[in-house]
C-alpha positions in Angstrom: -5.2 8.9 42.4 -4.9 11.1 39.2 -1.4 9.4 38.8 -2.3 6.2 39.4 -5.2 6.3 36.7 -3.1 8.0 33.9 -0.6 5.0 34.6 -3.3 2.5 34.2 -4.7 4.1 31.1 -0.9 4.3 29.7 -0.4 0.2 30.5 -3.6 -0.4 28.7 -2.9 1.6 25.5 0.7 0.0 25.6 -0.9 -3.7 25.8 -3.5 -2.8 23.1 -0.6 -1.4 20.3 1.7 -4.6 21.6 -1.0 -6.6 21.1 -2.0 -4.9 17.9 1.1 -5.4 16.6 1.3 -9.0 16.9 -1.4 -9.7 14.9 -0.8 -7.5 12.2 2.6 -9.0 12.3 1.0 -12.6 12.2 -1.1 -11.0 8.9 2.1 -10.5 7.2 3.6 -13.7 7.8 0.2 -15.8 7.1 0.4 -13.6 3.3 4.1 -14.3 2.9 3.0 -18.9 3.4 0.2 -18.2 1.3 1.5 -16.4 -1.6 4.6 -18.9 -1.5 2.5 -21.7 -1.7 0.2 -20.0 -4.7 3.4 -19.4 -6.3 5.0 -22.3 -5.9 1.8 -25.0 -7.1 1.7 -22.7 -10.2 4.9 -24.3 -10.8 4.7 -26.7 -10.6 1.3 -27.4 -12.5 1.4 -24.6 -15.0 5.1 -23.5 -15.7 7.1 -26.8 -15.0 5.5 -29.4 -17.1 5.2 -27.0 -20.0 8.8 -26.0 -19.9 8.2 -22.3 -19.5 11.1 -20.7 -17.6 9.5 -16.9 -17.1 12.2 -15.6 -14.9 13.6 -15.6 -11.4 14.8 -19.1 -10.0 12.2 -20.8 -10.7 13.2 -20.3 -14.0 16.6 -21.8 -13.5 15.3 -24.8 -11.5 13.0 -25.5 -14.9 16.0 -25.2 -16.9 18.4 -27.2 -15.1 15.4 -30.1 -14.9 14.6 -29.9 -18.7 18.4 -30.5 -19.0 19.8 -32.3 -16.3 16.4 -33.6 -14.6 17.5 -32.1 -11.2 14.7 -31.8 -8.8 13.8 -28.2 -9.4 12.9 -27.8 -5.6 16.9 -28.4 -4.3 17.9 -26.1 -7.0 15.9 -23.1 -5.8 16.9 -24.2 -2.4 20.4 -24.3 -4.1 19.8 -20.1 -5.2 18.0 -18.8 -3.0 19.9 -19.6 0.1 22.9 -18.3 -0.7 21.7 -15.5 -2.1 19.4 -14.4 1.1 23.1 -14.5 2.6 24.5 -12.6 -0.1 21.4 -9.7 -0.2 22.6 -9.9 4.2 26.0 -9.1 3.6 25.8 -6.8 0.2 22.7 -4.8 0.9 22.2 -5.2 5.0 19.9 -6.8 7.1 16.7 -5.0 5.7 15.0 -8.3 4.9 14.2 -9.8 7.4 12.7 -13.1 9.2 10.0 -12.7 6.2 11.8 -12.8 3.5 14.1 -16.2 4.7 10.4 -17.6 5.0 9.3 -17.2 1.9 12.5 -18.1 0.9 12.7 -21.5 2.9 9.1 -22.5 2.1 8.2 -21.6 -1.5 10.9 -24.4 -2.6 9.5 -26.6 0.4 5.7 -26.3 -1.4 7.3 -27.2 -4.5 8.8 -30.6 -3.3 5.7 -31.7 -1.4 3.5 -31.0 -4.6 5.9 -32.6 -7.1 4.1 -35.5 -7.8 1.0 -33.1 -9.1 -0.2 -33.6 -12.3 -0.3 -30.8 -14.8 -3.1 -28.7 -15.1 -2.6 -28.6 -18.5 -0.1 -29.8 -21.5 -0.8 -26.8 -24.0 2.1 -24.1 -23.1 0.1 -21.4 -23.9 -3.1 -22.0 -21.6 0.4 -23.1 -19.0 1.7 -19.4 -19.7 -1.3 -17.6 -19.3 -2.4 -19.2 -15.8 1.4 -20.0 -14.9 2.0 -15.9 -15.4 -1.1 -14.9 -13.4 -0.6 -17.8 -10.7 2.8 -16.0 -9.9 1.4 -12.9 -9.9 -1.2 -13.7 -7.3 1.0 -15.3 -5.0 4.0 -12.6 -5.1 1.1 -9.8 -4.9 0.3 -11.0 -1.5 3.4 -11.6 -0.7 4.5 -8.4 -1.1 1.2 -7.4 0.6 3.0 -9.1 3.7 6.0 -6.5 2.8 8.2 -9.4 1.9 9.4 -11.1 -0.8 10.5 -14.5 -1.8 14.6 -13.7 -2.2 15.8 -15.1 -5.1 16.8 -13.3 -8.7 15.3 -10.3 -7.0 17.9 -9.9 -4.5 20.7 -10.2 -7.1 19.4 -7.9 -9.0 19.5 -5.2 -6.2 23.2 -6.1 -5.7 23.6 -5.1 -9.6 21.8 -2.0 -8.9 23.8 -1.0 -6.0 27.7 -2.2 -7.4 27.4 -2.1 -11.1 25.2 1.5 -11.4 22.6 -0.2 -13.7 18.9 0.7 -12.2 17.0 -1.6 -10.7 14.4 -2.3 -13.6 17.4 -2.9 -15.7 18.5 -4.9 -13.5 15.6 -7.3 -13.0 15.8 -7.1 -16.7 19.2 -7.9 -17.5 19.3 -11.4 -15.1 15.7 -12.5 -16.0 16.3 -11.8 -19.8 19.3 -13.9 -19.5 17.1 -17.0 -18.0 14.6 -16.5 -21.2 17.4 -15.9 -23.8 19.0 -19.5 -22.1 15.7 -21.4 -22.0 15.6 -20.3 -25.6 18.5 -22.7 -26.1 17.7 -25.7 -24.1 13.8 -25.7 -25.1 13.6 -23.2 -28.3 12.4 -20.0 -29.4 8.4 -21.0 -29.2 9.3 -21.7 -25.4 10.8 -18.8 -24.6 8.5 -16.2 -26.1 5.6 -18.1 -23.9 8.0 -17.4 -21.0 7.6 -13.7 -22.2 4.0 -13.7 -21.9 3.7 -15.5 -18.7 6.5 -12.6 -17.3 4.0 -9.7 -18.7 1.2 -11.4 -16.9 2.6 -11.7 -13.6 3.6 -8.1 -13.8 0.2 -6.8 -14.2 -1.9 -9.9 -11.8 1.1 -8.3 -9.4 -0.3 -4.9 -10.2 -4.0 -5.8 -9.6 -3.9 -7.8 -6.4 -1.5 -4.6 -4.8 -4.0 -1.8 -6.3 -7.3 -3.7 -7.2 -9.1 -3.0 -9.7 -11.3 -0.1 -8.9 -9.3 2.9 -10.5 -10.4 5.8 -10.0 -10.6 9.4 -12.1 -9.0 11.9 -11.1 -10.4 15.7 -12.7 -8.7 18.7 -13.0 -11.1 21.9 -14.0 -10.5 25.3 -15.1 -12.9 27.5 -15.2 -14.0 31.4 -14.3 -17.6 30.0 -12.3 -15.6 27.8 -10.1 -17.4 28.4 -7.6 -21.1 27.4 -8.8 -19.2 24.2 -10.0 -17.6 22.9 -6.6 -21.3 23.7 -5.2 -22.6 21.9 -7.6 -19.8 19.2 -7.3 -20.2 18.4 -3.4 -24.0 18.6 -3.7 -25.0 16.2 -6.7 -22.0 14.2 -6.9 -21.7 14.1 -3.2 -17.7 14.4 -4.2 -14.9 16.1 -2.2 -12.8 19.5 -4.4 -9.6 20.9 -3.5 -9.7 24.7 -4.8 -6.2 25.1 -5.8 -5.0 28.5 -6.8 -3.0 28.7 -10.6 -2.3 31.3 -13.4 -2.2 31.2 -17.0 0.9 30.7 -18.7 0.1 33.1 -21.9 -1.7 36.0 -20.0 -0.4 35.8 -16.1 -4.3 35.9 -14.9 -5.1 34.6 -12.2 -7.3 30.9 -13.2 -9.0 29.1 -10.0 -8.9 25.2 -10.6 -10.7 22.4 -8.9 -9.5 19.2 -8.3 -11.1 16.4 -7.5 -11.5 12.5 -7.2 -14.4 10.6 -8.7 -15.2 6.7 -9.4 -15.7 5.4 -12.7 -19.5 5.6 -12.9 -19.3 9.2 -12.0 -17.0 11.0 -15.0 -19.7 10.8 -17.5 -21.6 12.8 -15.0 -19.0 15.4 -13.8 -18.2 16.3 -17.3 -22.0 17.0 -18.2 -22.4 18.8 -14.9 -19.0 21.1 -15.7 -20.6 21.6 -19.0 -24.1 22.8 -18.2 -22.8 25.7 -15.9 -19.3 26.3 -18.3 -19.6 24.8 -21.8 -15.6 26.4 -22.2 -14.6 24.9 -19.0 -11.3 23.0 -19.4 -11.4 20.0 -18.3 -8.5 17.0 -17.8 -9.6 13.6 -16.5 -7.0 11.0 -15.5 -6.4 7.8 -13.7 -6.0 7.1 -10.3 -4.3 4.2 -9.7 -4.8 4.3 -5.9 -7.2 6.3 -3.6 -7.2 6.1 0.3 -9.7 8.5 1.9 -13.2 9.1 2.2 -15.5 7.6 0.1 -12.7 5.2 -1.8 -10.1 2.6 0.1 -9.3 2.2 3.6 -6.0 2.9 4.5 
């Protein structure tokens, strides 16, 4: 009987992660169609029609249709297929089904919303919600641990064969689409690509973190103890005792670390104060918590 129950309860744990699993794994996919599509409407309403080629493929398809008028949909098809395969061969089969999504469909969005009109005709409003557009959309596509192939993928292959880092890599072929685009559609053109490229960057920044950074203290002080009291009562706060010495005289200097949010420094540092007006005290950003009392993991 015991048997028998402990094999039931096993079949029912297993069915509960399968099933789990499945849906976390339909999550993923659902972020990597949406953030493709985001992406890939911002093109063609923001970035295309104002002629600013900010990077990646997308950047060549606007290129190759401000000279040649190629439909800039068959030309990212044109990249980013062949360079999935490429990434499979060079760099192994660490992609994924995800990643040929996003790289099948953003270009898909982009031919059934050609006919859009722009959102705008003033290249600078186009950069500044072209850049933060793409930001969204790759944000939660990443978020579906994905991404959508492309110039990223041949940058990796320059990281891994040539010796340059990645960064520099990403830098190197999307500084090379903005330098070109600075031929076919001028100088103005291309440092509007530049801004769009440093918005994405930080939108992508935002939608992976959010934006509820958190402080992160550091105090030394010889009543640390009266302070973490003081700490978990009227802050209501976590503190990590950690043990350190000081680098002049060797003595042995107790420090308190701990994790506040925003609204709460102002009151840690008048709290450390009151009880050690010498206490030293370092406050910092936290990017990302995950833990009690801050983000779910």
């Amino acid at each position: 009987m015991k048997k028998s129950r402990c094999f039931k309860m096993m079949t029912m744990f297993k069915e509960q992660f399968i099933s789990g699993t499945k849906v976390h794994s339909i999550r993923e996919y659902l972020y990597v169609l949406i953030g493709s599509a985001i992406i890939a409407l911002t093109f063609n309403v923001f970035l295309l029609p104002n002629q600013i080629a900010s990077g990646g493929v997308s950047g060549i398809s606007t290129i190759t249709y401000g000279i040649f008028q190629w439909k800039a949909s068959y030309v990212q098809w044109a990249f980013n297929i062949p360079l999935f395969i490429s990434g499979v061969i060079f760099l192994g089969k660490q992609f994924g089904a995800k990643t040929l999504v996003g790289t099948i469909f953003l270009p898909l969005v982009v031919y059934l919303s050609e006919t859009l009109p722009p959102a705008t005709t003033d290249p600078l409003l186009g950069a500044l919600f072209g850049g933060i557009g793409v930001g969204v959309g790759l944000g939660i596509v990443f978020r579906g641990k994905a991404s959508t192939g492309g110039t990223d993928l041949a940058a990796q292959i320059v990281h891994k064969y040539m010796g340059l880092s990645l960064g520099s890599s990403v830098l190197l072929i999307d500084g090379a689409i903005v330098a070109a685009s600075a031929l076919v559609f001028g100088i103005e053109k291309a440092l509007y690509a530049l801004v769009a490229m440093f918005l994405t960057g930080k939108t992508i920044d935002i939608v992976q973190l959010g934006l509820g950074y958190a402080k992160m203290a550091i105090i030394i002080s010889s009543k640390e103890e009266v302070i973490r009291q003081a700490i978990l009562t009227e802050i209501d706060r976590g503190v990590t005792k950690l043990s350190g010495y000081g680098g002049y005289t060797d003595d042995k200097r107790p420090v308190l670390m701990c994790v506040v949010s925003q609204n709460e420094v102002t009151k840690l540092k008048q709290l450390v104060q009151s009880f050690d007006p010498s206490a030293f005290i370092v406050v910092s950003n936290a990017i990302e918590v995950l833990g009690e009392g801050f983000k779910r993991n």
